[in-house]
Steps between C-alpha positions, in 0.01 A plus 500: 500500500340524173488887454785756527391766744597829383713777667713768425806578692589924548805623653428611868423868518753670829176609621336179532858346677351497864174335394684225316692408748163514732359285273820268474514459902092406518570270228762341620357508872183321367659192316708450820293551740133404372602234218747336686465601880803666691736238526769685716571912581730542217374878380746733360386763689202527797191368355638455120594179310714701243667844602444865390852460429516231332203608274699863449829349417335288284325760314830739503690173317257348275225609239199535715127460294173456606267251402157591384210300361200720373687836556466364897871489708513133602803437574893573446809413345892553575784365247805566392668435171853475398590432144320168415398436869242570717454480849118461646545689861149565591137413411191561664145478413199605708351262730167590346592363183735170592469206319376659163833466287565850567872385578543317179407752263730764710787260408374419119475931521861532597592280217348672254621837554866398601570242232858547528487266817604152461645391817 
């Protein structure tokens, strides 16, 4: 990839919670079920790859941001730093926009604005 694709990261607004974890589940539901087929019944909940739950907790524990590209939400972001380390816990991007390095820059993002991280 010759080109850095821009994005900006924001922190997640409480009144956008329920669609980001929406957009988390159909995310996740797509690369497991269309990219790579169902390969057993293993959903945390009826119908769900990842949780409500486990997207809330997540949120409640972490930094949660959301991932834009052109002022557009495509995608989101939950880590958690402590001191000099950082923990990745959740990334999604939109399935309309896979494959475009939209992942990548997300992580070069994080970098930038928590520079403390090192492990």
């Amino acid at each position: 990839m010759s080109e850095r694709i821009n994005v900006n990261i924001v922190h997640l607004d409480n009144s956008d919670r329920e669609q980001f974890i929406r957009n988390n589940q159909k995310a996740f539901n797509y690369g497991a079920l269309e990219e790579f087929s169902q390969r057993d019944d293993h959903f945390e909940e009826d119908g769900e790859i990842i949780s409500h739950d486990t997207i809330s907790r997540a949120i409640d524990e972490g930094m949660a941001y959301r991932i834009l590209q052109d002022n557009k939400i495509v995608g989101g972001v939950v880590i958690k730093t402590e001191y000099d380390h950082g923990e990745l816990v959740l990334l999604f991007v939109s399935p309309a926009v896979h494959s475009k390095g939209i992942g990548y820059a997300t992580w070069c993002e994080i970098e930038t604005i928590h520079p403390e991280i090192t492990v």
